[in-house]
N, C-alpha and C positions, 0 to 999 in steps of 0.2 A: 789380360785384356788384349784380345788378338787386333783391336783397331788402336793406331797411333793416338795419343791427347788429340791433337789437332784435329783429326778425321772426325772423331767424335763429337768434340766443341761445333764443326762447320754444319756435323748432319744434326746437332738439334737445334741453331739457328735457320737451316733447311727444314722446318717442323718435321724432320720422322721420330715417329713414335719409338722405332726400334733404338735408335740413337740415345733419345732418353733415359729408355729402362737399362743400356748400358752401362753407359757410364750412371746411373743411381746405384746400380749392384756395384759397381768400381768404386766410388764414394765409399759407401757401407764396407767394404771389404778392404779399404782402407789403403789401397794400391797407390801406389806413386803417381802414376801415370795421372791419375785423377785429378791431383792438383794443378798439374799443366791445365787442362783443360778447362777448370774452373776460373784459374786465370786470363786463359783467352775470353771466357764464356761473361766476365763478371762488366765490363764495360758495355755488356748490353743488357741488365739486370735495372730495376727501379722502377720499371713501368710497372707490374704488378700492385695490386692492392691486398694487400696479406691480412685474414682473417685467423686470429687466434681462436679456435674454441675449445673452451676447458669448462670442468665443473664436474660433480659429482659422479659415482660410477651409477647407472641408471637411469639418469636425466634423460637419454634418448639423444645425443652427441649424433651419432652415426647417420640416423633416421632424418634427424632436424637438416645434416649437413644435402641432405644427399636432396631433399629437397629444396632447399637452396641451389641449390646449384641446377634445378630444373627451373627456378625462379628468373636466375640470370641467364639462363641457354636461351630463356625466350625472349632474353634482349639481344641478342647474339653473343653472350660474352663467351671465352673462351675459359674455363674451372678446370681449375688444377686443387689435388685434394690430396693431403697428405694426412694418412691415419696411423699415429703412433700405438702402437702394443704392446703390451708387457711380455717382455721374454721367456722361451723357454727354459727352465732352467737345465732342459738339456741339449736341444739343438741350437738354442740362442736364437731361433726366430719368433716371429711376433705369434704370439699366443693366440689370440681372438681375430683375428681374420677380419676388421672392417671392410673390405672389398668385396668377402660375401653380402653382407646387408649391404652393399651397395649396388647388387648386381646390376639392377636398372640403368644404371650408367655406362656399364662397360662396352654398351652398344652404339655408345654417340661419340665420333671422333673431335666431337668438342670437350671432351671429359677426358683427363689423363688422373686417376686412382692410383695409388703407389699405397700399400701399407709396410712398416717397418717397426722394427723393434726398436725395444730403448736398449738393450743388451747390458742393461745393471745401470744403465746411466740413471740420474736422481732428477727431479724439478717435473717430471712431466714429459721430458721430449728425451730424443734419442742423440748424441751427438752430432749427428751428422747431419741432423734436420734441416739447420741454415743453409749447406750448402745444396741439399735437395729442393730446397724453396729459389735456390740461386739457380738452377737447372729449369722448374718452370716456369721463371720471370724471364728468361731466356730465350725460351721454347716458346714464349708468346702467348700464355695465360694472363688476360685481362684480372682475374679474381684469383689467389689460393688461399683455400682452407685449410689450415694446421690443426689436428683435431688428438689433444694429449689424452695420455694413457685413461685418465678420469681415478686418479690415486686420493683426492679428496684436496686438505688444504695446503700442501707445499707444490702445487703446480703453477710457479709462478715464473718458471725460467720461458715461457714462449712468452713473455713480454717482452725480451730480447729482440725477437725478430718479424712480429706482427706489428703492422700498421693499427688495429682495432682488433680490442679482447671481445669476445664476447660469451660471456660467462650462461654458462642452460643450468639451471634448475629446475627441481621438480618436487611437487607437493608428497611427504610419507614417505621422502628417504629416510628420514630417521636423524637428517644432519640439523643442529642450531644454529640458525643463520646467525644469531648472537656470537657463539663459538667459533665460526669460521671467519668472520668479518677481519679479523685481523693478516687475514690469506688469501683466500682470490677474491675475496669479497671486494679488495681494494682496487685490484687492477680492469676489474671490468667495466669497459668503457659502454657495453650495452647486456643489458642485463633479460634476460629469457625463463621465464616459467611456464615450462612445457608439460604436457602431459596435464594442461590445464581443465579436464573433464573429468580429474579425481578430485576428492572429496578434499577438503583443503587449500585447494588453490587459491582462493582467495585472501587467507588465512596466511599463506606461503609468500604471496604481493607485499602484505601489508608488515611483516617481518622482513623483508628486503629495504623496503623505504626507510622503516626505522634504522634498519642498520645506516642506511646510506647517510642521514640526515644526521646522526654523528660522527660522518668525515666531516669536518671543516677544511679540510687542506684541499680540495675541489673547489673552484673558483669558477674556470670557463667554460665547463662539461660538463653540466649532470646527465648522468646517465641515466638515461629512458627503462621502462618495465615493458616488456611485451609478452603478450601470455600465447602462447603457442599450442595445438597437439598436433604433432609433428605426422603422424601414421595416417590423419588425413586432408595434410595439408593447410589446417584452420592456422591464421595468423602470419604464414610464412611472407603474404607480399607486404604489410605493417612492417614486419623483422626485418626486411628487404630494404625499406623507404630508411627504416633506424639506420641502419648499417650507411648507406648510401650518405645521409646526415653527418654522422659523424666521419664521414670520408671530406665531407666538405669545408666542415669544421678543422679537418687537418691540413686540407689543403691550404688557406687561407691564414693557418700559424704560420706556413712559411718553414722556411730550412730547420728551425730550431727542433722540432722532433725527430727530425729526420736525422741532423746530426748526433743529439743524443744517443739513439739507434746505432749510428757509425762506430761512436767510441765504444758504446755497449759492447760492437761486435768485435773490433778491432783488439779490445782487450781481453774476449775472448779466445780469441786466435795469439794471441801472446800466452796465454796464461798454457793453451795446450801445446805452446809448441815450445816454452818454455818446459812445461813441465817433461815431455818425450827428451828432451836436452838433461836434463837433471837426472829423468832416472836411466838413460844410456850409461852417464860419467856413473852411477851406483853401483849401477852392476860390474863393471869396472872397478871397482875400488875395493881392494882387499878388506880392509874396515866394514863392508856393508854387511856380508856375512856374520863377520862377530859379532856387530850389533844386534842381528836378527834375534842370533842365541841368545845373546844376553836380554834384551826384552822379551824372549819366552820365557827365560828362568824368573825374571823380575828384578836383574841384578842392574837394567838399565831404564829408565823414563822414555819414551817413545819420542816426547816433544825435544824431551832434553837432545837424544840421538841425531833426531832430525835439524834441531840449531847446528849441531857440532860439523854434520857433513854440508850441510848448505854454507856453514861459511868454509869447509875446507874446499868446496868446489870453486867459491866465490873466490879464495885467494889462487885457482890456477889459473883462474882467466885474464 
């Protein structure tokens, strides 16, 4: 990173673009420097309103977002859009390319598009996604969109760091809303059936409700159905008014999500900087090695191994 933390932090509070995709590439590539910057960067972070979008591979994520985000340009807001991909399994970049299907955007300096990879990470998002959402809350994005990989039911780690899920569905994927309910079925706080001009979609509404109607642990949120087709805009400013809704709805709870959210993140950031701490002292530790061996022959239990160094680490501290 040829620009200091500092320099970096100052030019994406000065909106340049170039400042951004900066330090984004320094984030992901996991450089030192990076943290300074974030740290500077994080006391101007919270004005953003973060939009999760997750759900099936197929539901049209990419299409629905990108409309959206021509929804809010025409209130002036400023979108920021972060589209997770599945990794190469040889370059380790993002596979599918959402920024193509978003071309239309790349032309409006109110639109900042970032796609990345999850590079093996699990839940739907890429590690380092929080602090790219921390970048354009900074950078002075009124709205971001977090748009995960679409791997099916365990994409439920962008509840971490969105203000509002909003789960896309679509009629003839092939998935039982019954079957999934117990996986993002739960966390979406606005629910979207798109690509609602196939055959089904009605069919696909009324398998959503039921599901919904045996959470009982929803109290002050029922989440809304909105049926959308995304390719030509039918239903997006309805999606719009939902979203907006339960933006209001959150505001009006007051600190208590918001904090929730804090500790989320906070022991996030413990749990990875703990873990970079544990496996430095491993590799380190002449024991690590023999263990290895010994759990490739089968002469050792992996869990058992893993007790045995966690407390020898824990007794040098």
């Amino acid at each position: 990173m040829t620009l200091s933390a500092r320099d970096l932090a100052q030019g994406v509070l000065k909106r340049d673009r170039r400042s951004v995709a900066r330090l984004m590439t320094a984030i992901e590539n996991e450089d030192p420097e990076s943290r300074a910057a974030i740290s500077e960067l994080y006391a101007h972070t919270g004005n953003a309103y973060t939009v999760g979008v997750t759900g099936p591979p197929g539901s049209g994520k990419s299409t629905l977002i990108g409309q959206l985000a021509k929804q809010y340009r025409k209130h002036g807001r400023k979108v920021g859009v972060i589209a997770v991909d599945p990794s190469s399994p040889f370059s380790g970049g993002a596979l599918l390319g959402d920024r193509i299907r978003m071309q239309e955007l790349s032309t409006d300096e109110g639109v900042f598009v970032r796609s990345m990879a999850t590079r093996g990470n699990l839940g739907g998002l890429a590690r380092s996604t929080a602090e790219l959402v921390s970048v354009l809350d900074a950078f002075g994005c009124d709205i971001i969109f977090v748009e995960t990989v679409g791997a099916g039911q365990s994409e439920v780690d962008v509840i971490k760091l969105a203000d509002t899920i909003l789960l896309v569905m679509a009629p003839g994927l092939g998935d039982d809303i019954q079957a999934i309910k117990a996986g993002i079925m739960e966390i979406g706080d606005v629910i979207v059936v798109n690509k609602a001009d196939r055959e089904n979609a009605d069919r696909t509404m009324l398998e959503i409700k039921g599901a919904l109607e045996l959470d009982t642990e929803r109290k002050e949120w029922s989440p809304p159905i909105v049926k959308t087709i995304a390719t030509s805009n039918e239903g997006t400013e309805e999606l719009v008014q939902k979203l907006e809704e339960h933006r209001s709805f959150l505001m009006k709870a007051g600190m208590g999500r918001r904090r929730i959210k804090g500790e989320i993140q906070l022991l996030e950031a413990l749990k990875a900087r703990l873990a970079e701490m544990v496996i430095t002292d491993l590799r380190n530790d002449p024991d690590y090695e023999n263990m290895i061996e010994k759990i490739a022959s089968r002469q050792l239990n992996p869990y058992e191994a893993a007790i045995t160094l966690v407390n020898k680490i824990i007794g040098k501290r």
